[in-house]
N, C-alpha and C positions, 0 to 999 in steps of 0.2 A: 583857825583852821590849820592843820598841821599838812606839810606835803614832803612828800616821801618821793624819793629817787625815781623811779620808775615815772613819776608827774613832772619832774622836774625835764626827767631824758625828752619824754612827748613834747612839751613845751619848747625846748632848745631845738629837737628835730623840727617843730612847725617856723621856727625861723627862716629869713630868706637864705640863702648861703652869705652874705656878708655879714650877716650878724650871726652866724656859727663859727663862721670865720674869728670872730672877735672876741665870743667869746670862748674858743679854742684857746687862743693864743693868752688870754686874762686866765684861763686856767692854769692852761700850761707853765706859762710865769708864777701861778703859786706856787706849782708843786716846786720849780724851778730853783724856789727859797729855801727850800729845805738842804741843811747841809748832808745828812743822813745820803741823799738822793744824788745830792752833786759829788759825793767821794766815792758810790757807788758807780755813776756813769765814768770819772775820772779811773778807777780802780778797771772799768769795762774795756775804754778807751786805750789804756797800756798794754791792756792783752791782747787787743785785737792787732795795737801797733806790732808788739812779741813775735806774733804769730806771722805778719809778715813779714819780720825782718829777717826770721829763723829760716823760713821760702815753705813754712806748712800752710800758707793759705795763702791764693795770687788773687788781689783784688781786684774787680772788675770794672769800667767806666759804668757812670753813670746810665747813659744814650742805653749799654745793653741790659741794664740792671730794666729801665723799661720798656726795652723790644722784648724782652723776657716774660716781663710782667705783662705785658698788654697782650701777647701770644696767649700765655696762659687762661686770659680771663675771655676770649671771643671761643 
């Protein structure tokens, strides 16, 4: 039996939240392996530091990044 993405997604959605929890973080550690990926966040990383240090972007606390976000989503 062959299963395809879309089987796989419904499966991991019927998990409890700790075990999507788990394997979130086993995924994410794969991708995490890849160097392709890591010189791109590194390469990401630079320019956002750039950007503030030049004063073109004022970075925000965390606390309002989710008063923001949980505003938005009620």
């Amino acid at each position: 039996m062959q299963i395809n993405l879309e089987q796989i997604e419904a499966a991991a959605l019927s998990l409890p939240p700790e075990g999507r929890a788990r394997l979130a973080e086993r995924l994410l550690a794969s991708i995490e392996d890849d160097p392709d990926i890591t010189t791109a966040w590194v390469a990401e990383a630079r320019r956002r530091d750039a950007e503030i240090e030049a004063g073109r972007v004022v970075p925000l606390l965390a606390e309002e990044v989710f008063s923001k976000a949980r505003a938005g989503h009620r």
